[in-house]
C-alpha positions as CSV (number, residue, x, y, z in Angstrom):
1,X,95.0,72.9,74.6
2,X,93.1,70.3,76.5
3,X,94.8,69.6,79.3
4,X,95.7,66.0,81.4
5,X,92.8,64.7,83.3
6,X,95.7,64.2,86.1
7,X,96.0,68.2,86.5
8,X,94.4,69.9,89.3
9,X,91.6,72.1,88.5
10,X,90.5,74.8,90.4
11,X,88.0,77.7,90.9
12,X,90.2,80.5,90.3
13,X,88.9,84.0,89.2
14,X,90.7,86.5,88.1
15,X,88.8,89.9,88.7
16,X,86.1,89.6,91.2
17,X,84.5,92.2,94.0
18,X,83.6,93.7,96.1
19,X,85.1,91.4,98.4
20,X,85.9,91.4,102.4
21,X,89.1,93.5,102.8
22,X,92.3,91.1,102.9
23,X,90.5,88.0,101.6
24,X,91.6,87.7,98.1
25,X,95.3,87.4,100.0
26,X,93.4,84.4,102.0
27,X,92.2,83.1,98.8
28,X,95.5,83.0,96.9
29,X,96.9,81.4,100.2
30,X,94.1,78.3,100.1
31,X,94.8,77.6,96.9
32,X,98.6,77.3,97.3
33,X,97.8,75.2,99.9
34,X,95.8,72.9,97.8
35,X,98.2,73.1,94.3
36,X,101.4,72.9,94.4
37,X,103.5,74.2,92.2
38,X,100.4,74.9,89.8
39,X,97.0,74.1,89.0
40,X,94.6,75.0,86.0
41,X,91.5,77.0,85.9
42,X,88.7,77.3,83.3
43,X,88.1,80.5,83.8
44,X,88.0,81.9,80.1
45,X,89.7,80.2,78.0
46,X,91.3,78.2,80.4
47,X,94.8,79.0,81.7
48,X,97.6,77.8,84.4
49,X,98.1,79.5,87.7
50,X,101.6,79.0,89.4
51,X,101.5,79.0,93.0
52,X,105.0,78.7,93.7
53,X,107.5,81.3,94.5
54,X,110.7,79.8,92.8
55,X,108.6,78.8,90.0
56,X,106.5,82.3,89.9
57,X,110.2,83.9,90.4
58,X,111.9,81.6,87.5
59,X,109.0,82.4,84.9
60,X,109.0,86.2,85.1
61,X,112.7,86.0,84.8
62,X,112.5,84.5,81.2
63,X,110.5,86.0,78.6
64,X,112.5,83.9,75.9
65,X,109.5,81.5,77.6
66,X,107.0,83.6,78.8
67,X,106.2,86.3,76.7
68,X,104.6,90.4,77.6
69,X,102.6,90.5,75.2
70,X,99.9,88.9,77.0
71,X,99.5,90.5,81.1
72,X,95.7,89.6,81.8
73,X,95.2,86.2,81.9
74,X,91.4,86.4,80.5
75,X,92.5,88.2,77.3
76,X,94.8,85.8,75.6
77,X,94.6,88.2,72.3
78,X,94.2,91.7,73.7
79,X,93.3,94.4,71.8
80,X,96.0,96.8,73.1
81,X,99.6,97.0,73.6
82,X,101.1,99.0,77.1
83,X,104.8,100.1,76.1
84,X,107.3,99.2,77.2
85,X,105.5,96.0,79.6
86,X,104.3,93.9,77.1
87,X,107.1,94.3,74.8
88,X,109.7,91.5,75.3
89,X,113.8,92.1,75.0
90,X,115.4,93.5,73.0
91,X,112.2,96.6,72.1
92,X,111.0,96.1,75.7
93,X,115.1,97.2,76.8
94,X,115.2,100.1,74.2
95,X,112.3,101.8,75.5
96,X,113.0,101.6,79.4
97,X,115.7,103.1,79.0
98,X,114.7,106.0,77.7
99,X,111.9,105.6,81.1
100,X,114.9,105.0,83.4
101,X,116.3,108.6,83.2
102,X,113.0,109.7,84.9
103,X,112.9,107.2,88.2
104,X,116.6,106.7,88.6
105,X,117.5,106.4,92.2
106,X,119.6,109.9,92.1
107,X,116.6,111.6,90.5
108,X,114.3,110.0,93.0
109,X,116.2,111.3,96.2
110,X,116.0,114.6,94.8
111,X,112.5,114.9,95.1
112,X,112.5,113.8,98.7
113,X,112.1,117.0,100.0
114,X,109.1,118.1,98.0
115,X,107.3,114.7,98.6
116,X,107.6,115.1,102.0
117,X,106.3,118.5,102.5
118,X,103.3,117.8,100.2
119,X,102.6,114.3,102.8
120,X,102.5,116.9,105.7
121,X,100.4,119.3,103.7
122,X,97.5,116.7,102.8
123,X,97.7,115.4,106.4
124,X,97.4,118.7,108.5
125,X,94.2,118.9,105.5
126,X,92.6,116.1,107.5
127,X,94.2,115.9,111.0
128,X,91.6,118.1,113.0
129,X,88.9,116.7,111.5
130,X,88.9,113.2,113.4
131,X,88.6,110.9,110.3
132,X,89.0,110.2,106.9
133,X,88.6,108.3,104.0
134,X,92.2,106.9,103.7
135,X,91.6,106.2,100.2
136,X,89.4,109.0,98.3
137,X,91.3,112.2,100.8
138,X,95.1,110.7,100.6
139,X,95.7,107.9,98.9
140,X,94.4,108.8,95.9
141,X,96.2,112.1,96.0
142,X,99.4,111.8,97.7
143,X,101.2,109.5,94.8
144,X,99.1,110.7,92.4
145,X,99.5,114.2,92.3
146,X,103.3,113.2,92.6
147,X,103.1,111.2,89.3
148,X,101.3,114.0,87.1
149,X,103.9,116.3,88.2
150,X,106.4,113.9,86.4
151,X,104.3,113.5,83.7
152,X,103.5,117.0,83.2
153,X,99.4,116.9,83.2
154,X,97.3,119.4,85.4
155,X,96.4,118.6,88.6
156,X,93.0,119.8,88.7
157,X,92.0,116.9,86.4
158,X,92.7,114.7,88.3
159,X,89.2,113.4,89.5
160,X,88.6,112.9,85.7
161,X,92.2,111.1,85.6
162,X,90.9,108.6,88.3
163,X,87.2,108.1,86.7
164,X,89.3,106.6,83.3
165,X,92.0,104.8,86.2
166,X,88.5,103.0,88.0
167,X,87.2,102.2,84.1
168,X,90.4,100.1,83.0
169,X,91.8,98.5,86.3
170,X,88.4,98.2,88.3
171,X,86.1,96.8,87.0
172,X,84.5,93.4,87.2
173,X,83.1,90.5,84.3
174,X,79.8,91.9,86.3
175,X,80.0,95.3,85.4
176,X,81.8,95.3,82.3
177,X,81.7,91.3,81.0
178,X,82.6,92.4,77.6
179,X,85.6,94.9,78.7
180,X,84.1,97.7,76.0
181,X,84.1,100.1,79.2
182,X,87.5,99.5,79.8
183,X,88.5,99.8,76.6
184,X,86.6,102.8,75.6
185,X,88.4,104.1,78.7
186,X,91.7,103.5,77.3
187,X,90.6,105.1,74.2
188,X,89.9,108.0,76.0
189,X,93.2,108.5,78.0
190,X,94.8,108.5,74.5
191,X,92.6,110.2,73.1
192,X,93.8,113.1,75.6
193,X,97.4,112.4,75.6
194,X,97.1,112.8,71.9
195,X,95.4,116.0,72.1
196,X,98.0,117.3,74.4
197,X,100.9,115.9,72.5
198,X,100.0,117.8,69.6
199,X,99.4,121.5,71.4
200,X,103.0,121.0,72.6
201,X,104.1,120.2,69.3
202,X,102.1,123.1,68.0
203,X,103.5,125.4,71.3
204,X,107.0,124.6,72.6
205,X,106.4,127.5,75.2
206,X,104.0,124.5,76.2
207,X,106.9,122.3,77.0
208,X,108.2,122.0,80.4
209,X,110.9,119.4,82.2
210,X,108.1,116.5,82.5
211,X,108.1,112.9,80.4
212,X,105.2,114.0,78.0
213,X,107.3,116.9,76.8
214,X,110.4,115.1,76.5
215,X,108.9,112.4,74.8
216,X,108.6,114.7,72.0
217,X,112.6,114.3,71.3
218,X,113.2,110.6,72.1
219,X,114.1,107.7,69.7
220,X,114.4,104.6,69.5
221,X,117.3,103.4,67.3
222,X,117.7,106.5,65.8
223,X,113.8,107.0,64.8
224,X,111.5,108.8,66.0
225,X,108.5,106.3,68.1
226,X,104.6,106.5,66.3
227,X,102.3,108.6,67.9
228,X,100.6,105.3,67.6
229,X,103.3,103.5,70.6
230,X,103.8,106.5,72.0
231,X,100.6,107.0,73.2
232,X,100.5,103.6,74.1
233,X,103.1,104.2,76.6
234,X,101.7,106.9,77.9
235,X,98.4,104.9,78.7
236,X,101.0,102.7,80.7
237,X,102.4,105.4,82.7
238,X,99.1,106.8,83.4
239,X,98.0,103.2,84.7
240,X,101.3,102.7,87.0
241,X,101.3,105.9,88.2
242,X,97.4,106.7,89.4
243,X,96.9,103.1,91.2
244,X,99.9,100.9,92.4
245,X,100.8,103.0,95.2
246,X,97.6,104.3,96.3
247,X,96.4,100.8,96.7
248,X,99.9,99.2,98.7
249,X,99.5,102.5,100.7
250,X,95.8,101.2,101.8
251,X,96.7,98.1,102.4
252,X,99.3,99.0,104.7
253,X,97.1,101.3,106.5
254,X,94.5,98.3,106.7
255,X,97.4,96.3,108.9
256,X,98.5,99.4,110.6
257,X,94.8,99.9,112.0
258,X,94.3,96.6,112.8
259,X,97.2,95.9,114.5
260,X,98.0,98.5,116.9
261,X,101.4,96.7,118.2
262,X,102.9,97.3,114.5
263,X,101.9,101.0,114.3
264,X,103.2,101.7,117.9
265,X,106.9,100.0,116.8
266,X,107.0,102.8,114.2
267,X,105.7,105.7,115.9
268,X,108.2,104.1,118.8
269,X,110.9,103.5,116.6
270,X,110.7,105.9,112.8
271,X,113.4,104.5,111.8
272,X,112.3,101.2,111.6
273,X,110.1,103.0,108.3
274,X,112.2,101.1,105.8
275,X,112.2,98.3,106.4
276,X,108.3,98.0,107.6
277,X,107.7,99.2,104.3
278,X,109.3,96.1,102.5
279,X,107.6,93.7,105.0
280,X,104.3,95.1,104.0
281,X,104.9,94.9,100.1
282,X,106.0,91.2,101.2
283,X,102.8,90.5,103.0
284,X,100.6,92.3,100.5
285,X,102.0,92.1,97.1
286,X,98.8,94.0,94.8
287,X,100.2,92.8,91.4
288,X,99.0,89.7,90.2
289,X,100.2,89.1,86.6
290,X,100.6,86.9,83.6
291,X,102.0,85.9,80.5
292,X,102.2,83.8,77.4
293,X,104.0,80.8,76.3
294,X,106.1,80.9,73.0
295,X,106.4,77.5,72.8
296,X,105.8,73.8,74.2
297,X,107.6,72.8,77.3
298,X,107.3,71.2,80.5
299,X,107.9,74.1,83.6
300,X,108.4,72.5,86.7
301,X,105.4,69.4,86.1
302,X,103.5,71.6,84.2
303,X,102.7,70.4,80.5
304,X,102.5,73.8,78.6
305,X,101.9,74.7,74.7
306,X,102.5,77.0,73.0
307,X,99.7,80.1,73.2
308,X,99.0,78.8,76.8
309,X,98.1,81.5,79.1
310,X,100.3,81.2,82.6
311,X,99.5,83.2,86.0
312,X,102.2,84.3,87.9
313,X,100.2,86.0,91.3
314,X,103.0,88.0,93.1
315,X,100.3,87.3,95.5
316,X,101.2,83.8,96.2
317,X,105.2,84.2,95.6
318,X,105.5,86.4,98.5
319,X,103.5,85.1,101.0
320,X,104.7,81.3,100.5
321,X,106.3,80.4,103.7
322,X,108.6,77.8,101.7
323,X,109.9,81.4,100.8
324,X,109.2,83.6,104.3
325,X,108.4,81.1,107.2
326,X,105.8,83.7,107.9
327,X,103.5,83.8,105.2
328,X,101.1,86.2,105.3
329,X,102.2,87.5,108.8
330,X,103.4,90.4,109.1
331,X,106.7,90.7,111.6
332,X,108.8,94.5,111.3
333,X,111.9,92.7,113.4
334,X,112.8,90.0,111.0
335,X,115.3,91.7,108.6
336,X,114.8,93.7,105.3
337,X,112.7,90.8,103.4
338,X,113.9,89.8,99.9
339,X,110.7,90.2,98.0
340,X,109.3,90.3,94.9
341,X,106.4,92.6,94.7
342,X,108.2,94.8,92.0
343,X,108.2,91.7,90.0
344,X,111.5,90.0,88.6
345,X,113.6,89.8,85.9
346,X,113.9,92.4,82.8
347,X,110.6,93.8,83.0
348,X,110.8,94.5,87.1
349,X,108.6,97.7,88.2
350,X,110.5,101.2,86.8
351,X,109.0,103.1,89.7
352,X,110.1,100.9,92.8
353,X,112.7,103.5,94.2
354,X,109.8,106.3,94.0
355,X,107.2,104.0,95.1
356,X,109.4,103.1,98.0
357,X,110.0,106.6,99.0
358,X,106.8,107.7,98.8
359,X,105.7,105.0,101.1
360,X,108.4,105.8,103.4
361,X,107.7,109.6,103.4
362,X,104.0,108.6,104.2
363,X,104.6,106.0,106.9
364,X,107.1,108.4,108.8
365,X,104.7,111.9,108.6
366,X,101.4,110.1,109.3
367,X,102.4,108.6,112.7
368,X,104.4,111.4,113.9
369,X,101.3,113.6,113.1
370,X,98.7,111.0,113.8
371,X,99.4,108.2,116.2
372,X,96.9,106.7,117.1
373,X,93.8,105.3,114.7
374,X,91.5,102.5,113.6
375,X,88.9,101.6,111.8
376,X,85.2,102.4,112.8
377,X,83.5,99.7,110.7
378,X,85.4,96.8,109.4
379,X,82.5,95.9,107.3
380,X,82.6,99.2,105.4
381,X,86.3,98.1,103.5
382,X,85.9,96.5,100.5
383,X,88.9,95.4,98.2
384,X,88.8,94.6,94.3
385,X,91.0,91.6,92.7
386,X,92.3,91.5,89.0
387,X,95.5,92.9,88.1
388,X,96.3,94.9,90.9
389,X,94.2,94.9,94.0
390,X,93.0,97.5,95.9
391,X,90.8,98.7,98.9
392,X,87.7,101.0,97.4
393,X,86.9,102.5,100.9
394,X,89.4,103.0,103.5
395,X,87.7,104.9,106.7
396,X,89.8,105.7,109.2
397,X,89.0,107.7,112.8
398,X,91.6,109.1,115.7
């Protein structure tokens, strides 16, 4: 499409880092300053960013519009397909339910107990020693090691698990401007889940109570899935699972260190856990997403055609003060905010209620156990940008 000379045009990138912890929030802020409700980039191909939250909101409630099947917004024809996200209704419906079973609120609760003793574990690890890497020594093994416990893979791969993770979500056009690495990455993680689909075929006495396993016995009206989108959903587990709440626990630790007056209300005042929590998915929403239009139409000013590429930055949604008067600013005493970090309409996050607990679990042992800390050396955190951002290096001392 070649757009109107009368829309906005703007510098955006998509993936981009190492960058200054907490400025890619900045960024996303500026230009939702500058373009309201939306503005174009040429980044790529060329594609629309909304700034907006009602607009952001409105878009990822209708896929009639907006379809899955493209997420990154600088591969309008990718060469993959994650099951069930970038399948629209009625497929995308059939197979989360069959993911529902597994982080239903109920089943979530009942794992409470075991979370929280494996928090306190990983903390007394680390307490005496007087610092940390937040990141590499718990945040990339608290939810983690959670998640391939539900999936049923060995724990003691899971350095080799995060090497593939850093491949397909990490990366920049700088170090991987043709996405082979990535993609060679994903080949590999199915390549493993296939290999280990099989031996349980081969073995049941290799089956346990875990999603792989089970996956063995679901259908989808009536049939049996390939092994071709079956391992295609695994690759999206294996995504969700090993880096969305390792990075909104760093970049709540970020703000805790930083601010010592919000880490003292909830060492003050535990149960206030909750809801902090929320506020911080608010004020740092990691998923930045996008999607493509199935035909012309006019959204909100914007002259879209069909096969246009749309950005919908969770990003920018939550931290729009027409939204939260606040913005980016953090408050713990304003209410439970109504956010929309998990994302909105039929394809919102799976995992929310365990992401939520986790976070809670961690938020509540960490400060009884470890009050007071901060940061040595701002300079030393660094943050990535693309899909989901994340903090690389997270030192903390006490």
């Amino acid at each position: 499409m070649t757009p109107s000379t009368n829309c906005p045009i703007a510098a955006y990138e998509f993936s981009r880092g190492p960058d200054p912890a907490g400025s890619n929030f900045d960024r996303l802020d500026e230009f939702q300053r500058q373009h309201r409700p939306f503005f174009r980039t040429e980044e790529a191909q060329g594609y629309w960013v909304f700034t907006d939250h009602d607009v952001i909101r409105e878009g990822l409630q209708h896929p009639e519009l907006f379809s899955n099947s493209v997420m990154v917004p600088t591969e309008s024809n990718p060469p993959y397909k994650w099951i069930p996200i970038m399948l629209d209704p009625p497929e995308h419906g059939k197979w989360r339910h069959l993911l529902g079973l597994y982080f239903s609120p109920k089943r979530v609760k009942e794992l409470e107990g075991a979370h929280r003793a494996f928090a306190i574990e990983l903390i007394e690890r680390i307490r005496s020693t007087g610092s940390c890497d937040f990141y590499a020594e718990f945040a990339a093994v608290f939810p983690t090691t959670i998640f391939l416990q539900i999936m049923g893979l060995p724990i003691d791969k899971l350095d080799d698990f995060m090497v593939w993770e850093d491949k397909i979500l990490h990366v920049t056009e700088e170090k991987d401007p043709d996405r082979s690495g990535a993609l060679n990455a994903m080949m590999e993680v199915m390549g493993y889940f296939g290999e280990l689909i099989a031996a349980k075929r081969a073995d049941p006495a290799q089956r346990g109570d875990d999603i792989v396993s089970h996956a063995l016995d679901w259908r989808i009206d009536g049939e049996a899935p390939t092994d071709e989108d079956l391992l295609s959903c695994m690759l999206l587990l294996f995504m969700a699972g090993l880096d969305t709440v390792a990075a909104q626990l760093c970049y709540s630790f970020l703000h805790l260190a930083t601010h010592p007056e919000h880490r003292r209300q909830l060492v003050d005042n535990p149960d206030l856990t909750a809801r902090a929590v929320e506020e911080l998915m608010r004020a740092y929403p990691i998923v930045q997403t996008a999607r493509i239009a199935t035909s012309a139409i006019e959204f909100h000013g914007c002259p879209v055609q069909k096969g246009d590429i749309v950005a919908f930055p969770l990003g920018m949604a939550n931290r729009d003060p027409n939204e939260h008067s606040r913005g980016g600013t953090v408050d713990f005493t304003n209410g439970a905010p109504r956010h929309i970090s998990f994302g909105a309409g039929p394809h919102r996050c799976l995992g929310s209620h365990l992401a939520r607990q986790e976070m809670t679990v961690v938020l509540q042992e960490w400060h009884r156990l470890i009050p007071e800390y901060h940061i040595p050396d701002l300079s030393e955190v660094v943050e990535h940008s693309g899909g989901v951002y994340g903090i690389e290096r997270l030192p903390l001392a006490w």
